[in-house]
C-alpha positions in Angstrom: -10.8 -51.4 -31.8 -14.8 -51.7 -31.4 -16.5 -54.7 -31.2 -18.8 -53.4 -34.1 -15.4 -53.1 -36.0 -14.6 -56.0 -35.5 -17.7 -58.1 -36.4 -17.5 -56.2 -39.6 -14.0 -57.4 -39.9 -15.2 -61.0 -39.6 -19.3 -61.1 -41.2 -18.1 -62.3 -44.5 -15.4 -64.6 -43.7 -16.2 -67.9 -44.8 -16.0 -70.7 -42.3 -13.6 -73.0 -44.3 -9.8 -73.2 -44.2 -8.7 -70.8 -46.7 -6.2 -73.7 -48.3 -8.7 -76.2 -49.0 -10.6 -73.7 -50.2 -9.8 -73.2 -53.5 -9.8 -74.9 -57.2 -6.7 -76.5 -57.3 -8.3 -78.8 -54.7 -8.0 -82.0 -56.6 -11.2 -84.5 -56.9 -11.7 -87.3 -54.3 -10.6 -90.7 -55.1 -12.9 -93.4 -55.0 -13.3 -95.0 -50.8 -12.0 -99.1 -50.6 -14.5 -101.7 -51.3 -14.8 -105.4 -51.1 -11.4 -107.2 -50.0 -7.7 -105.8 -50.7 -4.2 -107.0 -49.7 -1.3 -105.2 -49.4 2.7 -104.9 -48.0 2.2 -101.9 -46.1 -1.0 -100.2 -45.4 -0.9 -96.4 -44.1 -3.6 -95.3 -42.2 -4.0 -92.0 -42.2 -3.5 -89.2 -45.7 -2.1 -86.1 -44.1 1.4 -85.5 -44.2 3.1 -88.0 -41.8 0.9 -91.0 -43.6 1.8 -89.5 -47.2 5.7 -89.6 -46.4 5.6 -92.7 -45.2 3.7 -94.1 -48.3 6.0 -92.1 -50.6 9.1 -92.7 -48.7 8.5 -96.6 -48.4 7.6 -97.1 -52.2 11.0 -95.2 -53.2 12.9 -97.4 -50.9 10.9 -100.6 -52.5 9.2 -100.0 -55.6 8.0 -103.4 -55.6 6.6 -102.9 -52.4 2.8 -103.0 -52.7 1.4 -99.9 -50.6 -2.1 -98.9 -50.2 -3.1 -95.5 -47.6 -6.6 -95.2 -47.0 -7.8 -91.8 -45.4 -11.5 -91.2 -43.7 -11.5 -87.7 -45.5 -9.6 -86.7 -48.3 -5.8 -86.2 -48.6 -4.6 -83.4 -46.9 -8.2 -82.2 -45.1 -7.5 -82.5 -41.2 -4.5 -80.4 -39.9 -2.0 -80.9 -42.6 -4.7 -78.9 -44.5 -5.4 -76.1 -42.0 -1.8 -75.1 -40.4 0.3 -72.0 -41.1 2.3 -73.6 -43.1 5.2 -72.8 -41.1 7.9 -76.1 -42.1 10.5 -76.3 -39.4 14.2 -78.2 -39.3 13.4 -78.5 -35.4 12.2 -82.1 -34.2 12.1 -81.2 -31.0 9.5 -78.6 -31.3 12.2 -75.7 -30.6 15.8 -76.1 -29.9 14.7 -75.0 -25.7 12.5 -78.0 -25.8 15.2 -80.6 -27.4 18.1 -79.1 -24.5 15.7 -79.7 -21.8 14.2 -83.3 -22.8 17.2 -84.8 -24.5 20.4 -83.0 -23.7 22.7 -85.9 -25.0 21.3 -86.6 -28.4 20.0 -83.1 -29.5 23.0 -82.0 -31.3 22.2 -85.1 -33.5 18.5 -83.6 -33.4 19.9 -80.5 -34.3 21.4 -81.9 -37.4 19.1 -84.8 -38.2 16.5 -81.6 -38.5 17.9 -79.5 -40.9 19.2 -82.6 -43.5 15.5 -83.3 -43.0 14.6 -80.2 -44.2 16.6 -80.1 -46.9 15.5 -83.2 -47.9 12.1 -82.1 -47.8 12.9 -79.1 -50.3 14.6 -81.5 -52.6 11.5 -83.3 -52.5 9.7 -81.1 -53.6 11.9 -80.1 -56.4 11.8 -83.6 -57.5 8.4 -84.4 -57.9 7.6 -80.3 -59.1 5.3 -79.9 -55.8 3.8 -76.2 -56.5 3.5 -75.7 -52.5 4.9 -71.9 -52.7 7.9 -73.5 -50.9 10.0 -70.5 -49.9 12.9 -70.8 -47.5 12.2 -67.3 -45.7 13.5 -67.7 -41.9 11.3 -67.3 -38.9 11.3 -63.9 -36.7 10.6 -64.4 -33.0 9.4 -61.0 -32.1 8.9 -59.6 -28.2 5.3 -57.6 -27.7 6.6 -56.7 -23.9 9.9 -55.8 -22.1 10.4 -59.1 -20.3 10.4 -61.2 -23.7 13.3 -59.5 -24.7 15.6 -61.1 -22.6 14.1 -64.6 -23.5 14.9 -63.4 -27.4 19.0 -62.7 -26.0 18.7 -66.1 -24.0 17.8 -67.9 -27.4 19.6 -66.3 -29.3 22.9 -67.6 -27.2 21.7 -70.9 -27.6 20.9 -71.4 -30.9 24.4 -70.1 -31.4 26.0 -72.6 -29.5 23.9 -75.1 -31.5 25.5 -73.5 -34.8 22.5 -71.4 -35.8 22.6 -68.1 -38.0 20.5 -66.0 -36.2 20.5 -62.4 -35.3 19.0 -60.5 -32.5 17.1 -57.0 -34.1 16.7 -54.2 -31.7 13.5 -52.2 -32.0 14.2 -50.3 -35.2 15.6 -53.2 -36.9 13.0 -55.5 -35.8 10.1 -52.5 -37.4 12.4 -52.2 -40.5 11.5 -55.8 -41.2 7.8 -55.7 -40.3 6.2 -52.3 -38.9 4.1 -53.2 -35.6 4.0 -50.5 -33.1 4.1 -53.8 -30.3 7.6 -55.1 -31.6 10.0 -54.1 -28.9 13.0 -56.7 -30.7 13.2 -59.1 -32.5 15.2 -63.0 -33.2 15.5 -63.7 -37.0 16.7 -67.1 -37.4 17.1 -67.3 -41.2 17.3 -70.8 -42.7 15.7 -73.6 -40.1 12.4 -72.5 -41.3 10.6 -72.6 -44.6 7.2 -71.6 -45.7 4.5 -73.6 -47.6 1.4 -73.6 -48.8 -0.3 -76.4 -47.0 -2.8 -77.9 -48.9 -1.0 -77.9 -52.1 1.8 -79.6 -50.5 -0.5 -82.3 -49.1 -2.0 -82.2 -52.4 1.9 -82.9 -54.2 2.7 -85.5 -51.7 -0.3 -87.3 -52.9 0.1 -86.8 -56.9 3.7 -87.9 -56.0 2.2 -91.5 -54.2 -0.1 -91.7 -56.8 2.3 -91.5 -59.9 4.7 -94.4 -58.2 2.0 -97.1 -58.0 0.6 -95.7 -53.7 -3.0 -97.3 -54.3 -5.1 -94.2 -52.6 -8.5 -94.6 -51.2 -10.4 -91.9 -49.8 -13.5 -91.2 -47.2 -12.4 -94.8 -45.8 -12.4 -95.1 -42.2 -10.8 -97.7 -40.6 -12.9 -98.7 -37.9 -11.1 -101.7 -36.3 -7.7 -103.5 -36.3 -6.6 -106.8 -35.1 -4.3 -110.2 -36.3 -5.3 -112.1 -38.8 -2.6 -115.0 -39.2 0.6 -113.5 -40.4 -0.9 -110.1 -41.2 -3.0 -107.9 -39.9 -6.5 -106.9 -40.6 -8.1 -103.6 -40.9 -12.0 -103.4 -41.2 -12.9 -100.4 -42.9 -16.1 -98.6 -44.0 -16.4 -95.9 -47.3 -18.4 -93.3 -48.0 -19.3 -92.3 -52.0 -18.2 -88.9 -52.4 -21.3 -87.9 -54.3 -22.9 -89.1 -50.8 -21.4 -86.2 -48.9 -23.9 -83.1 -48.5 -22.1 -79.5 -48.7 -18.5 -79.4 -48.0 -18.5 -82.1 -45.4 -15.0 -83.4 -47.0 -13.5 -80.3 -46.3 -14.6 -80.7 -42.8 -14.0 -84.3 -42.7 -15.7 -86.6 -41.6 -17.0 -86.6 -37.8 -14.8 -88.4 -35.3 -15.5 -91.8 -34.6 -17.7 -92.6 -31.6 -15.3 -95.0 -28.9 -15.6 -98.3 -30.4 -14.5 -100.4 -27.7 -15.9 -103.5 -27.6 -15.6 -106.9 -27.8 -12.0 -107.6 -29.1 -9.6 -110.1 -29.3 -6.8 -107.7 -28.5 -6.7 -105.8 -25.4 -4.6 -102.8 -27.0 -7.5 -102.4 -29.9 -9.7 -99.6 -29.4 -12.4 -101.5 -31.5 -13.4 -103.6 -34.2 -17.0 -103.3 -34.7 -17.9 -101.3 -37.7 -20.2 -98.4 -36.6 -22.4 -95.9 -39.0 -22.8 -95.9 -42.4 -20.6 -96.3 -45.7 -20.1 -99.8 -47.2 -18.0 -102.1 -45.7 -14.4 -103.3 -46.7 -11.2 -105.2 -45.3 -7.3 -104.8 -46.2 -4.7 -107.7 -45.1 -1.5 -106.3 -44.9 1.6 -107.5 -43.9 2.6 -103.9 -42.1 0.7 -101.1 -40.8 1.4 -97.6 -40.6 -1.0 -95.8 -38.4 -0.8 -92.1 -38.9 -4.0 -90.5 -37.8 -2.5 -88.2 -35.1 -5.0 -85.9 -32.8 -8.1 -88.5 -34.6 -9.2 -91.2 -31.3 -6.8 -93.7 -32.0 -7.3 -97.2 -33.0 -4.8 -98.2 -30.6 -6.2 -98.0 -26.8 -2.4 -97.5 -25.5 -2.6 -94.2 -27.6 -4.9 -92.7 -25.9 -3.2 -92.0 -22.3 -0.3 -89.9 -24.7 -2.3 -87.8 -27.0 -4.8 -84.7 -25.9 -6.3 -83.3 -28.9 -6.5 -79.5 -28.6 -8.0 -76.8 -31.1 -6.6 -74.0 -32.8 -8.2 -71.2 -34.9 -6.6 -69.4 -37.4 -7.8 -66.3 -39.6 -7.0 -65.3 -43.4 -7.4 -61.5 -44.2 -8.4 -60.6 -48.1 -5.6 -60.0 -50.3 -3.8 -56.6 -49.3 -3.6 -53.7 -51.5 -0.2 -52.2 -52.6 -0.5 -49.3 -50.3 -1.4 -52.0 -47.3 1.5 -53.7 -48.2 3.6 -50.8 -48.0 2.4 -49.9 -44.6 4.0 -53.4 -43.3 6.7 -53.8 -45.2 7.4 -57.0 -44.5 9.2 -57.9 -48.1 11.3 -60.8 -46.9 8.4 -63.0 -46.3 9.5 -64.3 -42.6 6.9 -66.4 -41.0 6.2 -64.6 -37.4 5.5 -65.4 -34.1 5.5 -63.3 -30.8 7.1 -65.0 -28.0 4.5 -64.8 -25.2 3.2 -68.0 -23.6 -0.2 -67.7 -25.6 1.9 -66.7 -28.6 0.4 -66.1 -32.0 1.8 -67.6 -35.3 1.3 -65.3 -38.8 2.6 -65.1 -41.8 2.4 -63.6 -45.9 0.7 -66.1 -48.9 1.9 -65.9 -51.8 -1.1 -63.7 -52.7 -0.5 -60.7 -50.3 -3.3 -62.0 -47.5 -2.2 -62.5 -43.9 -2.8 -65.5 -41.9 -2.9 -64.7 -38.2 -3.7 -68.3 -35.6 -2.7 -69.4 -32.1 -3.0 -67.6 -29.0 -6.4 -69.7 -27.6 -5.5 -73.5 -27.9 -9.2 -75.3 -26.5 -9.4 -78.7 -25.2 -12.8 -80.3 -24.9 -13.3 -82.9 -21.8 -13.2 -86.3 -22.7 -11.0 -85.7 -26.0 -13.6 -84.5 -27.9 -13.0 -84.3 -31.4 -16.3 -82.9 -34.2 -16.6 -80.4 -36.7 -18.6 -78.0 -34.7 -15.5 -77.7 -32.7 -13.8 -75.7 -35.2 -16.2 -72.6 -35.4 -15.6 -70.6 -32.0 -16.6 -67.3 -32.3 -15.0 -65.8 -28.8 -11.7 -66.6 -30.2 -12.1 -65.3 -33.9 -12.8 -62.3 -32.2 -10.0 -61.9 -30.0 -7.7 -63.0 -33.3 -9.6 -60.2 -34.8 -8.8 -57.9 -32.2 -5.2 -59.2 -31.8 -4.9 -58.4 -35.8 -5.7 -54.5 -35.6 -3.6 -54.1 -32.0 -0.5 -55.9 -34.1 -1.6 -54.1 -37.5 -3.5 -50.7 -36.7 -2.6 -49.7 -40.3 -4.3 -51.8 -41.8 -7.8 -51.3 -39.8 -10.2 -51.5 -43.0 -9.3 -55.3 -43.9 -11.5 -57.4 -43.9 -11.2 -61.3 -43.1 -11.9 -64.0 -45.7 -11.9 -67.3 -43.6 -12.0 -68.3 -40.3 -11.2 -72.2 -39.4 -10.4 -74.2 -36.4 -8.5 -77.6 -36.8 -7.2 -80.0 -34.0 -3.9 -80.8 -33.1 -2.3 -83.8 -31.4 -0.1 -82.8 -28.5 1.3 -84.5 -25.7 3.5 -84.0 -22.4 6.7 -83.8 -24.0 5.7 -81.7 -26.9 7.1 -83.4 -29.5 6.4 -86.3 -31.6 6.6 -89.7 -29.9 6.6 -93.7 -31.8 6.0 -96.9 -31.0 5.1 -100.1 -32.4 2.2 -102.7 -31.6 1.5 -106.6 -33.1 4.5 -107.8 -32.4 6.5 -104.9 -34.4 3.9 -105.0 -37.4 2.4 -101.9 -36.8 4.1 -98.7 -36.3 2.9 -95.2 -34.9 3.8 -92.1 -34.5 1.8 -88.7 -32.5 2.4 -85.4 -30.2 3.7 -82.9 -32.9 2.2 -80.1 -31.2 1.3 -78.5 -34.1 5.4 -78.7 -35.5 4.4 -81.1 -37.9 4.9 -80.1 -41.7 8.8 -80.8 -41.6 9.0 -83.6 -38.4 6.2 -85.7 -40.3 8.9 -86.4 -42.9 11.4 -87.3 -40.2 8.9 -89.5 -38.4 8.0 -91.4 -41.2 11.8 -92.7 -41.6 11.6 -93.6 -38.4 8.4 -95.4 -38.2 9.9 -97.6 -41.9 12.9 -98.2 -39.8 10.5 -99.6 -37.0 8.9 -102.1 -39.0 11.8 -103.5 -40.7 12.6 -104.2 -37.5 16.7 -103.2 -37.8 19.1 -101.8 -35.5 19.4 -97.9 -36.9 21.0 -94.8 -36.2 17.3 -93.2 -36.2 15.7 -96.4 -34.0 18.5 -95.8 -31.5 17.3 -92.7 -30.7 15.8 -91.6 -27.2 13.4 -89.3 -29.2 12.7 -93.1 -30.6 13.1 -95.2 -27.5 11.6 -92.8 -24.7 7.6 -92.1 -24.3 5.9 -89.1 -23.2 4.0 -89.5 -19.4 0.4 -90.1 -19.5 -1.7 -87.5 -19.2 -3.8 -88.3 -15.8 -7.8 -89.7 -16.8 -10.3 -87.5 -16.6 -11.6 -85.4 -14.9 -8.2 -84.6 -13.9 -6.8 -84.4 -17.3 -9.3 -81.6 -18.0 -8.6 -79.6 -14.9 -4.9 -79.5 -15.3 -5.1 -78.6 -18.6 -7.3 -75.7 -18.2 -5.8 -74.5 -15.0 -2.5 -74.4 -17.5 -4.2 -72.4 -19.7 -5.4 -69.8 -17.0 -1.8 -70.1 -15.2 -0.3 -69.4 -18.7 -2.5 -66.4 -19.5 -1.5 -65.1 -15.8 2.1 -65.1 -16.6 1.4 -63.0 -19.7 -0.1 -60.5 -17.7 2.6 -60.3 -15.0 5.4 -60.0 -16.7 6.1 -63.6 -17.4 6.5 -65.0 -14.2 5.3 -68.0 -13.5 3.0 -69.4 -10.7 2.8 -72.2 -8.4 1.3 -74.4 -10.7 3.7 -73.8 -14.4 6.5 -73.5 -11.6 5.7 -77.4 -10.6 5.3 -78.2 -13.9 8.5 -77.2 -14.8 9.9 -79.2 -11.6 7.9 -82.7 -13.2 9.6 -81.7 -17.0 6.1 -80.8 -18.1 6.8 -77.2 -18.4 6.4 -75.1 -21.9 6.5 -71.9 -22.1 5.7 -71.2 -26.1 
């Protein structure tokens, strides 16, 4: 495919996510003024902040809950994923084996009541998320993933999976690619949504028990304040915001360390504009994920990265036929830069991953998210996957951040004295674990002895990532080392091969 081709493919693709995109996007609700109180404040209004908020006011519907958001509901990465809504909490069954071999059978299980859970959800409060339990398919692109596929495969059996290994033909039945070589469908621990709109349902759903909702409200400091705690916050006025800076959000705080009573806080000076405000609440939830954390102990664990993601136009009936792909699957090739893909509801393909970017110093700003080195080599990836369907065109190109961290999978913790409760590193698994997480983080502050709080997934931390500049070079030398191993074959080098000695190794 030319480059000409290409940039054809990509001149009139909008440089929004494709899900916020749209006019079921509901209207901002107004940012916190003046002085509140509340029982539980959530910090954060993507999804893990959203279930906590709905799952705490269904427990208590007394309980007086207020979630504040610097954006709107829904705008950072629970607004900009695949949509792909996974049982796993362990970011992959491989992952759970390797970091918590006693306990992920309870994982295993915990995971897919979750998910069920979250589809009953759903049903309940008549979310229209295009919630469609479809099944994933793992497919290999070279001859050395295909005995990965067999060894998964064997696994997940083990772990009481339905899945079923597709040999070439099978595997092309289901989707035509001329790079599938096999295939692993795994057909009910995954469902696909549409993002936005579920954000947008969790939200309706907090609204219409009593959640108190206040958007483009940053926090911008935390600390005690007698017998509760004290968050300082600053709004914006919608009608204030120029273009679509909501759907961008709004840019990352600068480091506000300072002056503070509190050693952990990360600040408590209010910086830039927006008028000032100031909740008292008796428990915190802080849910802002990859966002620089309000919490200085956060920031050793969490290593915002960016991923990019492209949405074609809607595809015609005769492009549809020339993919198949009629059961819907979500998709994902099992290299170690692996692209994710999948089919909306309205026939256009969404194809992300593959070129995951950190910026030194955790660098977090809307500029970030337009990269146009890696829209092109998406775009070239598309037409190498799909050569059939070489005259589509793309509609939007969007980067977002996601929080990871050295295990891979979400970690929690909790600060004040047990009043505030956290929860980061779902390395981009986070639609379905969010839900999971927020149980867990309720279960925190109550401050109980619980099946969920007795969990190492609960208990144990991540390691720190190293300070920079150090953190920078081993991440990018991972990067490189991972691309190498792509190109040979999959085998590994020194450096992934000492990783994987130190239980720092991932190789999806």
């Amino acid at each position: 495919m030319t480059s000409a081709h290409v940039g054809r493919a990509l001149a009139d693709a909008a440089t929004v996510p494709y899900w916020l995109d749209r006019k079921e996007r509901p209207d901002p609700l107004p940012p916190l003024t003046g002085a509140q109180t509340a029982d539980l404040l959530v910090i954060g209004g993507g999804y893990g902040g959203l279930w906590a908020a709905l799952e705490a006011k269904r427990a208590d519907p007394d309980r007086d809950v207020l979630l504040v958001d610097a954006g709107t509901c829904g705008w950072a990465a629970s607004g900009r994923n695949g949509g792909f809504c996974a049982a796993s909490l362990t970011h992959g069954l491989a992952n759970g084996v390797d970091r918590f071999p006693d306990e992920v059978g309870e994982l295993e299980r915990l995971g897919r009541e979750n998910l069920d859970a979250i589809a009953a959800t759903v049903a309940e409060f008549d979310i229209d998320c295009d919630f469609e339990r479809t099944g994933e398919l793992a497919v290999a692109v070279e001859p050395y993933q295909l005995d990965g596929l067999a060894a998964d495969a064997d696994l997940a059996r083990r772990y009481g999976h339905r899945v079923r290994l597709l040999d070439r033909d099978e595997v092309r039945a289901e989707v035509h690619s001329p790079t599938y070589l096999g295939g692993l469908f795994d057909a009910d621990r995954v469902a696909m949504v549409d993002p936005a709109k579920l954000a947008w349902g969790l939200r309706r759903a907090c609204l219409d028990l009593g959640v108190r909702v206040h958007e483009h409200t940053r926090v911008t400091g935390l600390r005690a304040d007698g017998v509760a705690l004290r968050a300082d916050t600053l709004g914006t006025d919608p009608a204030e915001l120029a273009g679509s800076a909501d759907l961008a959000g709004p840019a990352a705080p600068a480091d506000l360390a300072g002056p503070a009573a509190n050693t952990d806080l990360a600040g408590s000076a209010a910086t830039g504009r927006g008028r000032p405000g100031v909740v008292r609440a008796r428990r915190i939830v802080l849910a802002t994920n990859a966002f620089p954390p309000l919490l200085r102990r956060l920031r050793a664990y969490v290593v915002p990265v960016y991923d990019h993601v492209l949405m074609t136009e809607p595809l015609s009936p005769a492009q549809r036929d020339a993919i198949g792909w009629r059961n819907r699957q979500g998709l994902a090739d099992t290299g170690n830069q692996f692209h994710y893909y999948r089919i909306t509801r309205d026939g256009r393909i969404l194809f992300g991953g593959y070129d995951a970017v950190y910026h030194y110093g955790n660098r977090v700003a809307p500029e970030l998210e337009q990269r146009p080195a890696t829209f092109t080599t998406l775009a070239q990836h598309f037409f190498t996957t799909f050569p059939q369907l070489a005259d589509v065109r793309f509609s939007h190109r969007w980067g977002g951040v996601i929080d990871t961290c050295t295990r891979f999978c979400p970690f929690y913790g909790t600060a004040f004295g047990g009043r505030l409760a956290y929860a980061a590193g779902y390395t981009g698994l986070g639609v379905g674990a969010t839900r999971f997480s927020a149980r867990v983080l309720l279960d925190l502050l109550a401050g109980g002895d619980t099946p969920l709080t007795r969990l190492d997934l609960v208990r144990r931390k991540p390691l720190p990532f190293p300070p920079e500049p150090v953190r920078a070079v081993g991440i990018n030398l991972t990067r490189r080392s991972m691309a190498r191993a792509d190109a040979r074959g999959g085998r590994r080098d020194l450096w992934l091969r000492t990783l994987d000695r130190l239980g720092l190794g991932f190789d999806s």
